[in-house]
N, C-alpha and C positions, 0 to 999 in steps of 0.2 A: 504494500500500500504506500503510495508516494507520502510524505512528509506535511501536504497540506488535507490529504483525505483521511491520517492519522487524527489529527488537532481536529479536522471539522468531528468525526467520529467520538473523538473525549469530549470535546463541546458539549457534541448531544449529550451524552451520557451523562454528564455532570450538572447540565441544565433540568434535561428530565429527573436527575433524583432530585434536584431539588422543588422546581415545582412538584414534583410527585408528595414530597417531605408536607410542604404548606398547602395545596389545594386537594392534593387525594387522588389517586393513577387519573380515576376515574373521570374527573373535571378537566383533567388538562387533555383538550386538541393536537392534533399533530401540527397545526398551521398554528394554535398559541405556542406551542415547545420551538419551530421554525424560524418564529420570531424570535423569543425570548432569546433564542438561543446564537438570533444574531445571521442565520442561514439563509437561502433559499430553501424553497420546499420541497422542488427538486433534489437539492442534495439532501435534505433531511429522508427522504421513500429511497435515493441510491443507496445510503448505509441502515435505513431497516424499511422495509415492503410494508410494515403498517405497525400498529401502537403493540401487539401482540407481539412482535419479533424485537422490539427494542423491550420489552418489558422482559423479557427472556434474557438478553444482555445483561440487565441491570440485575437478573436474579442468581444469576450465573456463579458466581462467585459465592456467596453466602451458602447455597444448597450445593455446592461442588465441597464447601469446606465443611457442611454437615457431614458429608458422605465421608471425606476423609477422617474427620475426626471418631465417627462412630466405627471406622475401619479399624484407628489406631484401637481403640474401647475394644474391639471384639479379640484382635490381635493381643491384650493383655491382661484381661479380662481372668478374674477363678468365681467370678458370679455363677449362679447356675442360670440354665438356660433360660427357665421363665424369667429369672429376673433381667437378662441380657436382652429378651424381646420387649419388656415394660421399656431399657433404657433407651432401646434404641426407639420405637414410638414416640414414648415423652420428647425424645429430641425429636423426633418428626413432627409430630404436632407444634413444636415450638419455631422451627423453622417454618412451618406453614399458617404461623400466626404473624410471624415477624415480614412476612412475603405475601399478605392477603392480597392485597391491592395489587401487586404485579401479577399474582398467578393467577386472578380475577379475569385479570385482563388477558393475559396470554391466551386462556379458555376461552375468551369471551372474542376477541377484536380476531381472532386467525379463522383465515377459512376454514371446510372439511378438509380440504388436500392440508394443509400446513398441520391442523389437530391430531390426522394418522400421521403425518412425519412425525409428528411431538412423541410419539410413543416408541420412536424409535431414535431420537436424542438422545447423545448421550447422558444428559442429569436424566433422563427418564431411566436411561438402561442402568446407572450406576445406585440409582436407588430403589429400582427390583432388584439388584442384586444384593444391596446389602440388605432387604430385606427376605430375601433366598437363605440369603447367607446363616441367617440369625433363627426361619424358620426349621431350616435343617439340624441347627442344634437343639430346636424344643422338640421336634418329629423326626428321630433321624429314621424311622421306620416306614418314612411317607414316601411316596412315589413323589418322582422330580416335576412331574406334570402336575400334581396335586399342590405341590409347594409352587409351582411356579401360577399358579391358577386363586391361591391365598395373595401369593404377593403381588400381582396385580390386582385382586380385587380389593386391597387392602389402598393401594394407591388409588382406584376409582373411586372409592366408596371419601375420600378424603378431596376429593378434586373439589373447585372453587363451590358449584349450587348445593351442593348434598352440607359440606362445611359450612357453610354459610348460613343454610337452612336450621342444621342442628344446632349453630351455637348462637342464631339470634330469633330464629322462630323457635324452638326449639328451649333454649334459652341451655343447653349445657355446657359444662366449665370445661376447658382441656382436662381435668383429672376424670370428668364422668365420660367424656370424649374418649382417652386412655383406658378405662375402668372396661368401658362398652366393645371396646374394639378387643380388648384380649377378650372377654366373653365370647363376642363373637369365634376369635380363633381359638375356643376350647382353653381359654388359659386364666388364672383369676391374680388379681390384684385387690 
């Protein structure tokens, strides 16, 4: 990337979190971020195709370093298993509380073609696997397709409307949120 389509690209990025910070993903346009941000609006769709693919940028980073971090946790870890599936949740749900607003929108602003690519990203693939990872130590007697069919629906069932739905229509806290979901996977907290 040449040196002036690097700075426009931080521009954005640093403009969008912070309107994101003060008005909310939600309120901020791609034509007010364009401005604010000082661009044409041209180059702001040449480095992201729409609000869903720059909120993925900006998520990037935070959920790439959950995954690392919950790798190092598993990697040295003498918890037993149930309790290595509570930790690594709690941190899921905490990263997914700290990231509403962008994975709102990622869900929300991306076509159908962009939404089946999202499932094959890598933050997608890297956090079915640590969740693979984690449910093979609670079942290690489960079929690979069984575990891989929890860990994905463990990731749906968390995506922005169902999330959203449970913790404001709904009204429950991330510990009843954590409490429910190891129920669900046969596990108790």
């Amino acid at each position: 990337m040449r040196r002036d389509a690097q700075m426009n690209h931080q521009k954005i990025l640093a403009t969008a979190r912070k309107l994101f910070a003060t008005q909310g993903t939600s309120q901020v346009s791609m034509k007010q971020l364009a401005s604010a941000a000082q661009i044409g609006i041209g180059t702001l769709y040449r480095n992201f195709p729409n609000k869903g693919s720059l909120c993925l940028a900006l998520a990037y980073d935070s959920i790439h370093a959950f995954v690392v971090d919950q790798n190092a946790y598993l990697d040295t870890t003498t918890d037993k298993p149930n309790g290595q599936l509570a930790h690594v949740l709690q941190g899921y749900l905490a990263v997914r509380a700290a990231n509403e607003g962008l994975l709102t929108s990622i869900e929300t602003e991306s076509s159908p073609e962009q939404l089946t690519q999202l499932l094959q990203n890598p933050l997608y693939v890297e956090r079915v696997t640590l969740l693979l990872r984690v449910l093979h130590r609670v079942q290690p007697a489960s079929e690979p397709a069984y575990l891989q069919f929890q860990a994905d629906m463990v990731v749906a069932m968390l995506k922005s409307r169902v999330y959203t739905f449970e913790r404001y229509q709904r009204h429950l806290t991330a510990n009843q949120l954590l409490k429910y979901t190891l129920r669900l996977l046969h596990q108790t907290s």
